[in-house]
C-alpha positions, -999 to +999 in steps of 0.1 A: +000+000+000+017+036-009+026+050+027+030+087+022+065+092+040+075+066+017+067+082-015+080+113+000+112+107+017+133+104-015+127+142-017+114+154+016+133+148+052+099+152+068+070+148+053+057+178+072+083+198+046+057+192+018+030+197+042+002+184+065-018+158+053-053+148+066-078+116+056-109+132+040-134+114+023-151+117-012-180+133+001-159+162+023-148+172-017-155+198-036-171+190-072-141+197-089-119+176-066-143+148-066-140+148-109-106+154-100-095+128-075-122+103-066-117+079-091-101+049-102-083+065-136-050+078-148-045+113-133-031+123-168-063+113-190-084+128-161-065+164-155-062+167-193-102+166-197-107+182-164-088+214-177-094+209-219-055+209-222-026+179-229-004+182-203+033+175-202+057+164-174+084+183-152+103+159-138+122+177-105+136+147-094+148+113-096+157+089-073+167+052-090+180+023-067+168-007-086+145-015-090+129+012-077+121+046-095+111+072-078+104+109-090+087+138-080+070+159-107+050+182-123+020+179-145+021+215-168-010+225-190+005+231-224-023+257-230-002+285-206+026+261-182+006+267-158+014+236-131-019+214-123-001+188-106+024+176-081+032+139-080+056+120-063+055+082-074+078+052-066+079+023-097+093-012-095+108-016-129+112-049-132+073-052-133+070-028-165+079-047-202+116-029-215+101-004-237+081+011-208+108+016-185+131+028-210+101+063-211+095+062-179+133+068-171+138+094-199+113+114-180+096+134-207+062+123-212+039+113-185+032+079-171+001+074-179+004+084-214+030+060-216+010+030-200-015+037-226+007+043-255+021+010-248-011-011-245-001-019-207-026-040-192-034-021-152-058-014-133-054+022-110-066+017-076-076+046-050-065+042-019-068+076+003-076+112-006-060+141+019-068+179+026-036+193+020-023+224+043+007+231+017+040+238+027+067+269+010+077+244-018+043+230-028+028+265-029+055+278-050+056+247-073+014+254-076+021+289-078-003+290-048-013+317-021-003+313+018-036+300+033-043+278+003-058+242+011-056+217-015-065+183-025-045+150-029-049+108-033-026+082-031-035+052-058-015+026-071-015+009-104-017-029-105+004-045-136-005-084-143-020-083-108+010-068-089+013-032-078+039-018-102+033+019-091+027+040-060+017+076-063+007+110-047-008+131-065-020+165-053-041+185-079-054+222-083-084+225-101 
């Protein structure tokens, strides 16, 4: 099951340095959110409807100690650049097929695109959404005011029946 100071550590010391992070459930949601986060798709199909815009990757950065990936990211509309997305996710690569792996570690599309561009079998499984009281980094990545409050879900994605990928993603809608 994604733990969130797992996903988090390869970038954060603390957890608390990304922010605070509280269970909610889909109900305590805003419409948006809900459309946003409470659902059992890839994040990149979803944001992409969600604001009428493709969206490309940022990669910030990588951590690889096989055969675990891990990045933290942006998702950027390519309408204006504007940043929709921070994810942090942690991939066992052995699970993925060669071709996969080799675009996930170039880092310049985003994984879900590259799931579906290569006809990956999976299945994406919510596991928690979180109210999140942002910290410095996260508001300036989401170009975000002080008080802000935002949104976020864990999920993983199941590959031939094991869990390949662990993510965090916390949107802005």
């Amino acid at each position: 099951m994604p733990d969130l100071a797992q996903l988090t550590q390869p970038f954060y010391p603390s957890l608390d340095d990304l922010g605070q992070f509280r269970p909610v459930d889909a109900a305590d949601l805003s419409d948006a959110y809900q459309g946003l986060l409470a659902h059992d798709d890839h994040m990149t199909v979803t944001v992409e409807a969600f604001h009428d815009s493709l969206v490309d990757v940022e990669v910030l950065k990588q951590h690889l100690a096989p055969p675990y990936y891990c990045r933290k990211s942006l998702l950027k509309r390519r309408t204006d650049g504007r940043a929709v997305q921070l994810g942090c996710i942690r991939i066992c690569l052995d699970l993925l097929p060669e071709a996969v792996r080799t675009d996930v570690l170039a880092g310049n599309v985003p994984l879900g695109r590259i799931l579906i561009r290569h006809h990956v079998l999976r299945h994406v499984e919510l596991i928690q959404l979180w109210q999140v009281d942002p910290g410095e980094e996260l508001r300036h990545h989401l170009d975000l005011p002080a008080n802000s409050n935002l949104y976020g879900r864990t999920a993983r994605i199941i590959v031939q029946d094991r869990p390949a990928v662990q993510l965090l993603e916390i949107a802005v809608p």
